[in-house]
N, C-alpha and C positions, 0 to 999 in steps of 0.2 A: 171859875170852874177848873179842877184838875182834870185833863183828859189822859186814858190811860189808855195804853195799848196792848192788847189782852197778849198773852204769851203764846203758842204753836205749839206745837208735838206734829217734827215734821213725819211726814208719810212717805221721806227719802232720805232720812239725817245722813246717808254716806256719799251723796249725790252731789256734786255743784256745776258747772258750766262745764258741757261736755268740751273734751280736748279739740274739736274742730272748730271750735268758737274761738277757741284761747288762740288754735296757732293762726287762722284765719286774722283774728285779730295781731296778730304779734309781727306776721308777713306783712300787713298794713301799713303798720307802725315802722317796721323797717325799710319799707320799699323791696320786700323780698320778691322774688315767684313762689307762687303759689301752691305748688303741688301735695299739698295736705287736703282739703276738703274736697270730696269727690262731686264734682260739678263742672261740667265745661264752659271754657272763656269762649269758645264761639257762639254764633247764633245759631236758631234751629233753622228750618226748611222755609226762606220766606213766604210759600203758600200755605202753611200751618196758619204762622199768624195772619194773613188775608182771611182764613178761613172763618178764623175767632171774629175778626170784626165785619163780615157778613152777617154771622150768626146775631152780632150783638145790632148792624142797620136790620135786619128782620124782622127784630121783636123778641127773640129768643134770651130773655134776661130777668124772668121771674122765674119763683122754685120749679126745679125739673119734678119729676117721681122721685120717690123716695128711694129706689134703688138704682136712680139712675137711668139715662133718657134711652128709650125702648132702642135705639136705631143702634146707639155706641156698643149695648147690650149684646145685639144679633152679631154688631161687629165683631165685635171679643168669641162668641162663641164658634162663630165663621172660622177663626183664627186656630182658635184650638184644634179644631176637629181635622184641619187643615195641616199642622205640624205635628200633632199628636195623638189622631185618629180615636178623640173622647171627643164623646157629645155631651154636652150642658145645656140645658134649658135656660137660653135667657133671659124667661118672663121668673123662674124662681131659684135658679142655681148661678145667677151673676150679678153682683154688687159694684158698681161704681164708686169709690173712696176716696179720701181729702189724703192721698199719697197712701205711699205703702206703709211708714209707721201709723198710721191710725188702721191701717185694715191689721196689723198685726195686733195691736194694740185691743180692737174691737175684737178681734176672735177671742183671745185671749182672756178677755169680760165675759164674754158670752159662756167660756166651757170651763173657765176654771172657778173652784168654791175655794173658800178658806181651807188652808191647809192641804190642797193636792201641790204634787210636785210636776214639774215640766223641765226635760234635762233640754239643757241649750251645750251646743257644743263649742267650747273655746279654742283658739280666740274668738268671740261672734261679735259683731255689731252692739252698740252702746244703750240701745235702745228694750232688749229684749229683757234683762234683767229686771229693772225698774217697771217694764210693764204688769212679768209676772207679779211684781211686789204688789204695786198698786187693784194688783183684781186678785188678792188676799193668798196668793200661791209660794212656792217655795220654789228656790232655781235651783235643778242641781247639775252640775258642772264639770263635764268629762272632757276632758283634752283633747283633740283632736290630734292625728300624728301615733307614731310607735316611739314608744320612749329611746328606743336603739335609732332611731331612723329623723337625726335633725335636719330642720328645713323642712320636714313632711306634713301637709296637712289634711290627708285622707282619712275618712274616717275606720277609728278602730272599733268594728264591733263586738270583742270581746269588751272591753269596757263600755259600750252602750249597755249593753247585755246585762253585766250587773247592776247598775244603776239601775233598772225597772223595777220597780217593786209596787205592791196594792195601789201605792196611792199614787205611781207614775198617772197624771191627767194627760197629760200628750209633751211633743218631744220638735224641739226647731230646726229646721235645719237649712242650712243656703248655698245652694250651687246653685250658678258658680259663684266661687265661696267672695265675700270681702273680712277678712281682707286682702287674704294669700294667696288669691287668684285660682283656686283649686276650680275644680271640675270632677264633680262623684261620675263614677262610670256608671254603664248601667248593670256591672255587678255589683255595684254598692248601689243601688238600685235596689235592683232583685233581694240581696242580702238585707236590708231593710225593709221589704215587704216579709220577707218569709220571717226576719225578728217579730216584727209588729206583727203576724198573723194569728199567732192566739190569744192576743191582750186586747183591751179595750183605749188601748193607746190613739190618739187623737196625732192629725200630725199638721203643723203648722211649718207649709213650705215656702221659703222664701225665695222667689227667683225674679228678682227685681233686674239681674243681669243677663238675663236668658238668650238676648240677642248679640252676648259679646263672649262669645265662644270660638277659638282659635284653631289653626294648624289642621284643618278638617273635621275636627270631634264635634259631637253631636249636644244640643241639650237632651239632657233624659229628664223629660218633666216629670213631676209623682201623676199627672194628666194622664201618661202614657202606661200605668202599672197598676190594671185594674184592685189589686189589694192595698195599696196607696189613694187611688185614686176615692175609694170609697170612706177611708177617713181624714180627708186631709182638707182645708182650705190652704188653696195655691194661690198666692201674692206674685202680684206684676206692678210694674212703675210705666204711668206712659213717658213721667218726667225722665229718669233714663233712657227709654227708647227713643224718644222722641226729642232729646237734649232741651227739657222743658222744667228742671226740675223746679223753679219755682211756681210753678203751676200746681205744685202737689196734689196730683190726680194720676191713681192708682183701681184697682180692682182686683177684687177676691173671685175666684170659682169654688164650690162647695156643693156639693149634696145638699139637694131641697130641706131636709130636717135640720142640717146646719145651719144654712143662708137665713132659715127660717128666725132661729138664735141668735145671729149676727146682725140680721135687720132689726130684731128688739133694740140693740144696745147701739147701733147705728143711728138710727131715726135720734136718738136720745142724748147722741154725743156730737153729732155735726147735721144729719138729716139729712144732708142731700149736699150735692159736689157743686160749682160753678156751673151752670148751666151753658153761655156759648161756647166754650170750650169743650165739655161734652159734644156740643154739636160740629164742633171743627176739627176731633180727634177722629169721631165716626168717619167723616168726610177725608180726613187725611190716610185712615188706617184702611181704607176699603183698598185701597191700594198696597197690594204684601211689600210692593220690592224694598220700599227704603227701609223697612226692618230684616229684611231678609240681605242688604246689602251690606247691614250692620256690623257683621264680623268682618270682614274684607276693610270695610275704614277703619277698623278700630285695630286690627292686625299690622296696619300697616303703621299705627303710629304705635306700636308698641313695638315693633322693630328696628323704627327708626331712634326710641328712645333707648331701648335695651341693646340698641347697634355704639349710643352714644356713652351707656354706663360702661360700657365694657373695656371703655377706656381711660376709669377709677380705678381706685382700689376696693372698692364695694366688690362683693360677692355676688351675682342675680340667683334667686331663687327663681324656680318654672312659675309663669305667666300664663295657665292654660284658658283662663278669661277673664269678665271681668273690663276695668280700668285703671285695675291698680298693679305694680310691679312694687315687691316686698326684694329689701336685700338685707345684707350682711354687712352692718360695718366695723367688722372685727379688727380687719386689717388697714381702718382708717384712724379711729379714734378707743383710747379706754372708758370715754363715758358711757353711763348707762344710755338706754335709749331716750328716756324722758327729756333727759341734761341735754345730750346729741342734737335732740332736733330744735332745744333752744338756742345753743349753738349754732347751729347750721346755718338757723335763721337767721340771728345777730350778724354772724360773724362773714358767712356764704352769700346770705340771701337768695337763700331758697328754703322753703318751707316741706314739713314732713310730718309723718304722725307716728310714734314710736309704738311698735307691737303690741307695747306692755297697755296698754288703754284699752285694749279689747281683752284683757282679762282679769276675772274679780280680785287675786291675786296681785295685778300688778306684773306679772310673769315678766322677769325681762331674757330676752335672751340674744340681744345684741342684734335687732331685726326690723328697722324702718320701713313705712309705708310710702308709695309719691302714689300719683295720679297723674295721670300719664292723658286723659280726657282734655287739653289745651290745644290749642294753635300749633302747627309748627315751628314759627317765631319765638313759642312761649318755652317749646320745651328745647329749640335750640339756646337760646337765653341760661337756660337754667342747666342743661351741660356743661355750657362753656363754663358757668362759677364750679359747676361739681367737679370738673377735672381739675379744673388749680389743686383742688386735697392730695 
């Protein structure tokens, strides 16, 4: 018998192994350090994990609720109303999810039809493109930054502005930003409610970094901006907060008529999250301080890291949150960025992720990512080869 193997029509023909797999993989291969894939080499809080496997001697290890186990729920909402003075109902306005790209992923399903458009603003994370495609949408793609003003990645709402049109469906946006560490004020705030307030603009807000916010500044959640607040589902990661990201366990807030949308395509695409973990995040988060002590650690090894670039020839761009520090290696090497951080790797041994990957374009403009999320030891390690340049 001839066996044949039917042919595809892919649903991502421009797609292949996103760039953190490859350089993750190539650091490997070389024995480099690591600072491309945003994940930390330490451990989380050993009573997190204590917590997990109480849940799991319990009994706590068949399917939760479908939206997620009542307790973790109240947790979350507790949280909100707490740093941003919005109240969520969390029997129908809070969703538990398998990390933060599925709850983006699922809203996404949920609000977009064939052929509406969703602007994402560039550079943005790798993931937001390919979801619009996949839930039959169109990305349209504004730059982030003033074209006079390099190195800059605040948002310019003159070009938000034109890009809305009939069939804008809703619009992404992440602060604080990955990968350039931005931080929208809360007049880019404000100026994004008062855009969005005559349209029926949908808004998918990413703030998966919310607890790594520097130098005193604030997060301004879309939580806290009652005209935001009413259309947006707000994306959190417990795996960044709680340096658990292989745990990928996340949650959405939303407006009961949305959640209601999200939980169709939810139930239908994962169903329900890990259960004792649920019960060990509740139990870990009833306690604010170690998220609230969040900026102070992560400030202090972004000081100490961008104490140690300063003495390369890279350029620093501002670090206002965030884990990652983007620079400039104009004054190091004439490769593009792509080439640069295979370089780096091979040659340094230290790993990077080049600008140009966060945009559909390819954009380069001479501007590497690290992750700065490691050990002490790790990112001492990985100085000492980046001064030799």
């Amino acid at each position: 018998m001839t066996c044949k193997t039917p042919t595809l029509q892919s649903k991502l023909p421009l797609v292949g192994t996103t760039i953190f797999s490859v350089m993750s993989a190539l650091a490997s291969q070389h024995n480099a350090v690591n600072l491309g894939q945003g994940f930390p080499d330490f451990d989380c809080d050993p009573s997190l994990v204590d917590a997990v496997t109480l849940a799991m001697k319990q009994g706590l290890n068949q399917y939760p609720p479908m939206p997620g186990v009542a307790v973790l729920r109240d947790t979350i909402a507790s949280k909100i109303i707490a740093l941003h003075a919005r109240q969520y109902c969390a029997t129908s306005e809070i969703t538990i999810t398998a990390g933060a790209t599925q709850a983006i992923f699922t809203a996404l399903l949920a609000v977009v039809h064939p052929g509406d458009e969703v602007i994402v603003l560039e550079p943005c994370y790798d993931s937001y493109v390919p979801n619009i495609e996949l839930a039959g949408g169109v990305a349209v793609r504004v730059p982030l930054g003033a074209s006079d003003s390099p190195g800059s990645f605040h948002p310019d709402f003159d070009k938000i502005a034109a890009a809305i049109t009939p069939k804008t469906r809703a619009i992404i946006v992440n602060s604080p930003h990955n990968p350039s560490g931005t931080v929208w004020t809360q007049t880019d705030m404000l100026r994004l409610q008062d855009l969005l307030a005559p349209t029926n603009v949908l808004l998918i807000s990413d703030e998966v970094y919310e607890h790594m916010v520097f130098d005193g500044q604030q997060h301004h959640s879309a939580a806290r901006f009652p005209g935001l607040a009413a259309r947006a589902f707000i994306v959190s990661s417990f795996g960044k907060t709680c340096h658990v990201t292989g745990w990928k366990v996340g949650y959405v807030a939303a407006p009961a008529p949305f959640s209601a949308e999200f939980r169709k395509v939810h139930q239908f695409n994962v169903f329900t999250v890990n259960t004792p973990m649920q019960y060990a995040l509740a139990s870990y988060m009833a306690n604010p301080q170690p998220y609230l002590d969040l900026p102070a650690f992560y400030q202090r090894k972004r000081d100490l890291f961008r104490a140690g670039l300063s003495r390369t020839k890279f350029t620093l761009l501002p670090c206002e949150g965030t884990y990652f520090q983007c620079v400039d290696i104009s004054q190091v090497s004439d490769l593009g960025e792509a080439d640069f951080c295979q370089w780096l790797t091979r040659e340094i041994g230290v790993a990077a992720i080049p600008l140009s990957a966060f945009y559909g374009s390819g954009f380069d403009q001479r501007v590497v990512r690290f992750c700065f999320a490691k050990k002490d030891e790790t990112l001492h390690a990985a100085l000492q080869r980046l001064q030799t340049l």
